[in-house]
Kinemage of the C-alpha trace (Angstrom):
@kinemage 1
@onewidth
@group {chain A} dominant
@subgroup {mainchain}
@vectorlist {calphas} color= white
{ca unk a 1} P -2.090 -0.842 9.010
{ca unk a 2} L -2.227 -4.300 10.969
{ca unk a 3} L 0.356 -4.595 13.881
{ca unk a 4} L 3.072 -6.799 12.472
{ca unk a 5} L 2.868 -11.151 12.866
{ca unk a 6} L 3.778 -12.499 16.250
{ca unk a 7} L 6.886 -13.565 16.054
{ca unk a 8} L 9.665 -14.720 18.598
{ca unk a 9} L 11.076 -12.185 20.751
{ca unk a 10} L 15.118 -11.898 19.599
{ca unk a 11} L 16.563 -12.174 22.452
{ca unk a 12} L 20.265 -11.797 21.743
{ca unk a 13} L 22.685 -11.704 24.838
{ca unk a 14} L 25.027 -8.893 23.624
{ca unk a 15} L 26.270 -6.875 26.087
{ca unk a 16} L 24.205 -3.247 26.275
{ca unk a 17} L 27.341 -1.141 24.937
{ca unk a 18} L 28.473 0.934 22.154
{ca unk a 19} L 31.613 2.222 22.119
{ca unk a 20} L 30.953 6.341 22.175
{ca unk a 21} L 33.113 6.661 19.156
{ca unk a 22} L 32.317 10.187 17.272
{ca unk a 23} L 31.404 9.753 13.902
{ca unk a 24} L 33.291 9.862 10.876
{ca unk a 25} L 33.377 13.448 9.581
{ca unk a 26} L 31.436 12.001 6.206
{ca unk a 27} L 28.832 9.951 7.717
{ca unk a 28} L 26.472 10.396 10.621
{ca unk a 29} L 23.562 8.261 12.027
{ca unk a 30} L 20.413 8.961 11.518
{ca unk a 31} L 16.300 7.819 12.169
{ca unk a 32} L 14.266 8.672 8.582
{ca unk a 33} L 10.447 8.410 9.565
{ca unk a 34} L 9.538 5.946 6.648
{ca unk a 35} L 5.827 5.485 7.482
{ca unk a 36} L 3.129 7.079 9.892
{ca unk a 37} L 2.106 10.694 10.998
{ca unk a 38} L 5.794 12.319 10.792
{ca unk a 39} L 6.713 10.497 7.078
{ca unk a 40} L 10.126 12.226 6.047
{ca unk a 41} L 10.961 13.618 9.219
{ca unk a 42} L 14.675 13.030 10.375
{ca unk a 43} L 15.666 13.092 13.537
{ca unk a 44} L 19.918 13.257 14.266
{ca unk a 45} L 21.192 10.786 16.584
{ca unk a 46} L 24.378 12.225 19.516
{ca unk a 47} L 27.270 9.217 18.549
{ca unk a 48} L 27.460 7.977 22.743
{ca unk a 49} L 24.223 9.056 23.850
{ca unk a 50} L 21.401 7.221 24.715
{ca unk a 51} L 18.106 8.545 22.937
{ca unk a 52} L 14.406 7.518 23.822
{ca unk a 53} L 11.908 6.968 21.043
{ca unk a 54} L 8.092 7.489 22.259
{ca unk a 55} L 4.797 9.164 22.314
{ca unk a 56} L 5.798 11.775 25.655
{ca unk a 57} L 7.080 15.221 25.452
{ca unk a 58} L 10.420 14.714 27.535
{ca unk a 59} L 11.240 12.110 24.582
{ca unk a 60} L 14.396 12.717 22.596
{ca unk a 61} L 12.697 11.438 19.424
{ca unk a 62} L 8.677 11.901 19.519
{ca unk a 63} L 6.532 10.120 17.550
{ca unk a 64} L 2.831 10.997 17.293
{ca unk a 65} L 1.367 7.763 17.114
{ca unk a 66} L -1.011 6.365 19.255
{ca unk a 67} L -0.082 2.880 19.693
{ca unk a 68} L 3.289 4.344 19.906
{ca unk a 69} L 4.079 3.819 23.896
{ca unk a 70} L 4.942 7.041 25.887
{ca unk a 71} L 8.756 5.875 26.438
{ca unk a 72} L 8.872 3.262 23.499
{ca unk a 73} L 12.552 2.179 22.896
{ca unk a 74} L 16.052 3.631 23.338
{ca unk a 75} L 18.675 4.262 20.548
{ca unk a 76} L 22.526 4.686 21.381
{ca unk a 77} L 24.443 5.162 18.090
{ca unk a 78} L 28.687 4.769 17.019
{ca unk a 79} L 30.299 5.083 13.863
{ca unk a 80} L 29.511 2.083 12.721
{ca unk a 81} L 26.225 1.041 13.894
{ca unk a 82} L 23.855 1.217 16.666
{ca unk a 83} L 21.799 -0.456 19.687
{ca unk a 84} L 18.177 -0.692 20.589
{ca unk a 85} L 16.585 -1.857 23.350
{ca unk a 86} L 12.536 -2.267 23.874
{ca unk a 87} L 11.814 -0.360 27.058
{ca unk a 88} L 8.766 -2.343 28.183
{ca unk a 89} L 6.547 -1.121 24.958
{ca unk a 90} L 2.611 -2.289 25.368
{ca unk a 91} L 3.158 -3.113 21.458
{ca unk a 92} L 6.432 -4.533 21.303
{ca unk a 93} L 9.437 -3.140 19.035
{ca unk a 94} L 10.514 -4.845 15.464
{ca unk a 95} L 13.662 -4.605 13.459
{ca unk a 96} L 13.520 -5.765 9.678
{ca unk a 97} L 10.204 -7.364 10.797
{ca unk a 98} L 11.666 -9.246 13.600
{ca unk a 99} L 10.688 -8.617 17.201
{ca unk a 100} L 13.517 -7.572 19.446
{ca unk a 101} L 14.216 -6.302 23.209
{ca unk a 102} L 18.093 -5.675 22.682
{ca unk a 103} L 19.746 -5.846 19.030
{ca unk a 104} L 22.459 -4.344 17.271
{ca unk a 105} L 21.292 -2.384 14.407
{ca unk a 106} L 23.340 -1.952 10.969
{ca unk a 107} L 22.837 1.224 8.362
{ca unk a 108} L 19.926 0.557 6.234
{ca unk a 109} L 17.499 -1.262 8.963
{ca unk a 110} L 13.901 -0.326 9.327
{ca unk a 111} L 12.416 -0.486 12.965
{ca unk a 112} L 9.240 -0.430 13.357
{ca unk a 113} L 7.140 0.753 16.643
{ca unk a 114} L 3.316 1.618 17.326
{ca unk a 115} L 0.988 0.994 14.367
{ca unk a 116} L 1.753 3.424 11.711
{ca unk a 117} L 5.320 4.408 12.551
{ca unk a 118} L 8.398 2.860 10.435
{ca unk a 119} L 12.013 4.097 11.328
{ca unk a 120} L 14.869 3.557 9.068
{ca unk a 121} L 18.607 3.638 10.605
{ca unk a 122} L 20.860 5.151 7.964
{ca unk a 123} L 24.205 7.129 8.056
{ca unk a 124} L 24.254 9.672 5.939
{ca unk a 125} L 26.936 12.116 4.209
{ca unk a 126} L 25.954 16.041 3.961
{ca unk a 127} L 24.810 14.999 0.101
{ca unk a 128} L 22.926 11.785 1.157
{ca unk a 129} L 21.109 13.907 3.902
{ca unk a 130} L 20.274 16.599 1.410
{ca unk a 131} L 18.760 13.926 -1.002
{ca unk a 132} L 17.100 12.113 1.733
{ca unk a 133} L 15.261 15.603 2.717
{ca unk a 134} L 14.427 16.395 -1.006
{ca unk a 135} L 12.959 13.290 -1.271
{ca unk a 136} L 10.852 13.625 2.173
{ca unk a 137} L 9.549 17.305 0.999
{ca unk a 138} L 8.634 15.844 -2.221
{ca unk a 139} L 6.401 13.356 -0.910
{ca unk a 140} L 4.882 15.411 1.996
{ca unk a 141} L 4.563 19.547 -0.156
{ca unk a 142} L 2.097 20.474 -2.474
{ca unk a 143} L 4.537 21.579 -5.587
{ca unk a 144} L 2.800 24.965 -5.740
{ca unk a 145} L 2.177 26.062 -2.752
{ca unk a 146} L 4.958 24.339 -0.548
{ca unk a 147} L 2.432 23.416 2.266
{ca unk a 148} L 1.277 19.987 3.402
{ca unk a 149} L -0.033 17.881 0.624
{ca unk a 150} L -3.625 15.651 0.914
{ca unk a 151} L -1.548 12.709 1.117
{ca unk a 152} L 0.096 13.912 5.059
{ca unk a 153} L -3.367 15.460 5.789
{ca unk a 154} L -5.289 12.420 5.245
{ca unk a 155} L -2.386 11.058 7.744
{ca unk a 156} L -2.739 13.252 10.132
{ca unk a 157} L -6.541 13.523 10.467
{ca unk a 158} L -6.176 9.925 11.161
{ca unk a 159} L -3.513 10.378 13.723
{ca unk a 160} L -5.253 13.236 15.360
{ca unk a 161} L -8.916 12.037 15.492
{ca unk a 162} L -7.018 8.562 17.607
{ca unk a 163} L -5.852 11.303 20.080
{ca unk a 164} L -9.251 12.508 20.425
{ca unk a 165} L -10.010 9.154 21.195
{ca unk a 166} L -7.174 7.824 23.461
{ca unk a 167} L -6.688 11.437 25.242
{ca unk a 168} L -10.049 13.328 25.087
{ca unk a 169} L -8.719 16.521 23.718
{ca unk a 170} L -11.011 18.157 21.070
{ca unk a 171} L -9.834 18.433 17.597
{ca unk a 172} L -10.934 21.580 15.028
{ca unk a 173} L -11.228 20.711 11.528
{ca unk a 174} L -11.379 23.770 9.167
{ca unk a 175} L -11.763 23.498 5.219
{ca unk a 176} L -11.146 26.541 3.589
{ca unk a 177} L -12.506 27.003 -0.145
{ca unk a 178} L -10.970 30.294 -2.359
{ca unk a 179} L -14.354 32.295 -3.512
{ca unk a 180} L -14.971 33.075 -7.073
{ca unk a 181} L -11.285 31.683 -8.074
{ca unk a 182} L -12.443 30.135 -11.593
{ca unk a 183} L -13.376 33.592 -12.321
{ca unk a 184} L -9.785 34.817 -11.883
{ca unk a 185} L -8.451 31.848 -13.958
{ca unk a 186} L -10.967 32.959 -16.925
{ca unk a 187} L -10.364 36.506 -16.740
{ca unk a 188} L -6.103 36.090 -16.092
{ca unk a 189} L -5.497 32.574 -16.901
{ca unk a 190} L -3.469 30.219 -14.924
{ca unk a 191} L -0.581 31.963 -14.363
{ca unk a 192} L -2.869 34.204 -12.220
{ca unk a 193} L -4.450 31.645 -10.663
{ca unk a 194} L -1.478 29.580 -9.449
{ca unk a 195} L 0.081 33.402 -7.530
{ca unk a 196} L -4.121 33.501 -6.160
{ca unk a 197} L -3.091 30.086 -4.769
{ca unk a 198} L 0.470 30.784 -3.592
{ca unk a 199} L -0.419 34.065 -1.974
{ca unk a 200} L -3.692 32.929 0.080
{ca unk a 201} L -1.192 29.810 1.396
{ca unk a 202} L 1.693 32.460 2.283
{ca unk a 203} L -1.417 34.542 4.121
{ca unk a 204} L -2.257 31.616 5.985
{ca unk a 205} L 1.029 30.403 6.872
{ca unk a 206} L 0.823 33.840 9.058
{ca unk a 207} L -2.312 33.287 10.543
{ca unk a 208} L -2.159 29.534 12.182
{ca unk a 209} L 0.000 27.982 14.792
{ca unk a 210} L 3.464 27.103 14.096
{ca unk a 211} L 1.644 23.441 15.783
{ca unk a 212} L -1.227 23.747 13.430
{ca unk a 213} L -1.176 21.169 10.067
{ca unk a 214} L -1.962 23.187 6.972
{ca unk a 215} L -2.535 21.481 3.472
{ca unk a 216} L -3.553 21.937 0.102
{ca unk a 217} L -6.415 19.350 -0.264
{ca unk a 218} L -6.519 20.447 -3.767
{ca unk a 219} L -7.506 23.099 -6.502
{ca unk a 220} L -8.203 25.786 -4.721
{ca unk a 221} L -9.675 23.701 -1.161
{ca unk a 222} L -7.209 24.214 1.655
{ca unk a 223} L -7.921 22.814 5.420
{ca unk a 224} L -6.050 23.323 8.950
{ca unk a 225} L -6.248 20.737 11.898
{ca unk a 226} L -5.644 22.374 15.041
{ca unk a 227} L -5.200 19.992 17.870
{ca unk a 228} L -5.968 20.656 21.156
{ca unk a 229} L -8.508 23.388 20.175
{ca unk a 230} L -12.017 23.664 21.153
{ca unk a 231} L -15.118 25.441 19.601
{ca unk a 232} L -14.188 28.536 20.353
{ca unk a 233} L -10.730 28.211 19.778
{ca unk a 234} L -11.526 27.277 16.557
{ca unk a 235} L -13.891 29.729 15.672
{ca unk a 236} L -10.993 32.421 16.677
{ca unk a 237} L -8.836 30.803 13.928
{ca unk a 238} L -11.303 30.373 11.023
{ca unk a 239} L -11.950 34.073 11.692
{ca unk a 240} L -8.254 35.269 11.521
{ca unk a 241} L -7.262 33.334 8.450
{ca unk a 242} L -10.409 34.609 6.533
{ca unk a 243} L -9.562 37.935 7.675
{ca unk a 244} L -5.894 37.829 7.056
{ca unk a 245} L -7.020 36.800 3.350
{ca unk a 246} L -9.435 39.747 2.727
{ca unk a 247} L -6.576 42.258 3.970
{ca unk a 248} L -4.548 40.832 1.544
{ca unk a 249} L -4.079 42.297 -2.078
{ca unk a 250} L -3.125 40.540 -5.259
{ca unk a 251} L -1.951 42.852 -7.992
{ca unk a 252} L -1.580 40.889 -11.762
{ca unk a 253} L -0.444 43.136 -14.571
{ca unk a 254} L -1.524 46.347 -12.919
{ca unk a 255} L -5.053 45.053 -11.829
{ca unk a 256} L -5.456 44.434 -8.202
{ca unk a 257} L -7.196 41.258 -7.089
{ca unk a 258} L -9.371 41.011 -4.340
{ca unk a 259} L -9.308 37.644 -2.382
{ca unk a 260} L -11.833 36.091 0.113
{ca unk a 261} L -12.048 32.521 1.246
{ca unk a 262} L -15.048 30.287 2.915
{ca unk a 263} L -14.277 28.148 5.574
{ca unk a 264} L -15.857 25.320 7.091
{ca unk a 265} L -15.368 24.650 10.614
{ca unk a 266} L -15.774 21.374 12.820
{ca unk a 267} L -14.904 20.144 16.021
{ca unk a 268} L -14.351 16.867 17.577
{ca unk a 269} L -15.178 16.603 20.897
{ca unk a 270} L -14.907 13.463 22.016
{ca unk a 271} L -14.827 10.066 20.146
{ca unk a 272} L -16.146 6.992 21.860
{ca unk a 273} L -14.529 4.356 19.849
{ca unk a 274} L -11.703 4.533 16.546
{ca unk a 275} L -12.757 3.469 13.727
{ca unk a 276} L -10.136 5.065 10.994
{ca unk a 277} L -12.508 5.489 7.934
{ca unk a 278} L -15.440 6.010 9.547
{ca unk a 279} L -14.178 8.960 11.827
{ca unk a 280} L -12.156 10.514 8.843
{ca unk a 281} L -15.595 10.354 6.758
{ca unk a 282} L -17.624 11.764 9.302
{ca unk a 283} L -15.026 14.715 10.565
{ca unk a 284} L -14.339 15.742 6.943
{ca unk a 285} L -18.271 15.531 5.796
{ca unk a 286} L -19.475 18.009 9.198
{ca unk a 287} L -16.844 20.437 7.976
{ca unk a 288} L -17.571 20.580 3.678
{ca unk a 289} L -21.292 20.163 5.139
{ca unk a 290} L -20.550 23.844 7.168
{ca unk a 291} L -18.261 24.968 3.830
{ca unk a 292} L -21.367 24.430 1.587
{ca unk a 293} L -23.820 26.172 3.432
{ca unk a 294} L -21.202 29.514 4.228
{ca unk a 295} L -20.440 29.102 0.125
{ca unk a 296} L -24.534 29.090 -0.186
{ca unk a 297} L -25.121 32.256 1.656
{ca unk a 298} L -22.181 34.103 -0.567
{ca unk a 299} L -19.036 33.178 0.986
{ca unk a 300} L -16.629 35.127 2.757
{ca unk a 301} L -17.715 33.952 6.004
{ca unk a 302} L -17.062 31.222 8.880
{ca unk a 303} L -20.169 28.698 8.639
{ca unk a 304} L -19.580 25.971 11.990
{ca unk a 305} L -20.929 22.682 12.192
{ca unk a 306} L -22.610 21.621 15.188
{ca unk a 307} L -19.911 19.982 17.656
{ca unk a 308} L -19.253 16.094 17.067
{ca unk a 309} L -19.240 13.919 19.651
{ca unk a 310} L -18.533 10.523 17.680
{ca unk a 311} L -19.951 7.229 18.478
């Protein structure tokens, strides 16, 4: 996504105050992630307190982004609106498309910070939150399985492979492929196969880090991006989840089902220079190149791709 026009900084004089009024006992504030990385995350704002938006840890509200700065902007939120001032971001801070160091914002206004990232402000009743999370899940689950959908993957692998770039932390990709599953929808039909799908996702939900993205990339292809994690590392995972799946037993009208899984496994090393697509392409290919030749030899193993060091 291109970094929005150049446009005049707003630079309204209005004094840097909100009155710390609690909320109404209907409506609180809130940020909706709208766009980026975290899409359909919410994050509560304290009515009187001022909140810092950015890419560090020690942030209030963090927002993994890379062209997110590390303190970004600060929030302080009333009953009936809220301010936000720019805190000396390298990429500047936009409200409604408008770029701003110090503006009042109203219920309903998008900010905008970084590259990807799109905030909205809203205030939100217990029944408008609940909608406003149904509609987040729904756009971010797989239906069947409830984990991460391709859409947030393809997000995140984008998101991840700039922080191999900007911070020089190694990335593991794994793609994960279920062995011999169209025989199981021949021999059971679907119903069996969806369960074969919902139990290998539960299994693996045990088996990552509570840190660690997992998604349904679809059918019966799964993958994991574990940040932070080098060869090794990785290697340690791919080998837990595949065990974790071949301890686990399926039983479908008194016939137990015996489940394996493939996986693919590369890491990213280092990464010279960001080019979205073609670091996305090249990640993703190393690992299905690795999941084709441990599906090749019989499956039910952990097949590694050479490490990448992009150009």
């Amino acid at each position: 996504m291109a970094s929005p026009p150049e446009t005049p900084i707003d630079e309204r004089t209005d004094a840097w105050s909100v009155a710390p009024r609690p909320p109404s006992p209907d409506r609180r504030p809130y940020l909706l992630v709208l766009s980026g990385p975290q899409f359909g995350e919410l994050f509560p704002l304290e009515p009187g307190s001022e909140q810092v938006i950015g890419r560090d840890r020690a942030c209030h509200f963090r927002l993994r982004d890379a062209g997110v700065s590390r303190s970004h902007a600060m929030v302080l939120a009333s009953s009936d609106g809220a301010r936000l001032r720019d805190l000396g971001s390298r990429n500047g801070t936009y409200v409604d498309g408008i770029r701003v160091t110090d503006c009042r914002l109203e219920d309903g206004q998008r900010v905008q910070v970084g590259m990807h990232s799109t905030l909205k402000y809203c205030l939100c009743d217990d029944i408008e939150l609940e909608f406003q999370k149904k509609v987040a899940e729904g756009a971010l689950q797989d239906p069947l399985t409830g984990l991460f959908n391709r859409r947030h993957f393809d997000h995140r692998l984008s998101a991840e492979l700039a922080a191999v770039h900007r911070h020089s932390r190694p990335l593991s990709l794994l793609v994960i492929d279920v062995d011999g599953f169209q025989r199981v929808n021949d021999a059971h039909g679907q119903s069996a196969g969806d369960e074969t799908l919902k139990m290998i996702a539960h299994v693996m939900q045990g088996a990552v880090r509570r840190e660690d993205i997992l998604a349904r990339l679809g059918s019966d292809d799964f993958a994991v991006l574990a940040r932070e994690t080098a060869p090794a590392g990785g290697k340690a995972l791919a080998d837990r989840i595949r065990k974790a799946v071949e301890r686990s037993r399926l039983s479908f009208r008194g016939e137990e089902l015996s489940l394996s899984v493939t996986v693919g496994l590369a890491v990213v090393t280092s990464l010279a220079s960001y080019a979205a697509m073609r670091a996305d392409a090249a990640a993703l290919e190393a690992a299905l190149a690795a999941l084709r030749q441990g599906k090749s030899g019989g499956g039910n193993c952990v097949s590694v791709a050479a490490p990448l060091a992009l150009p």
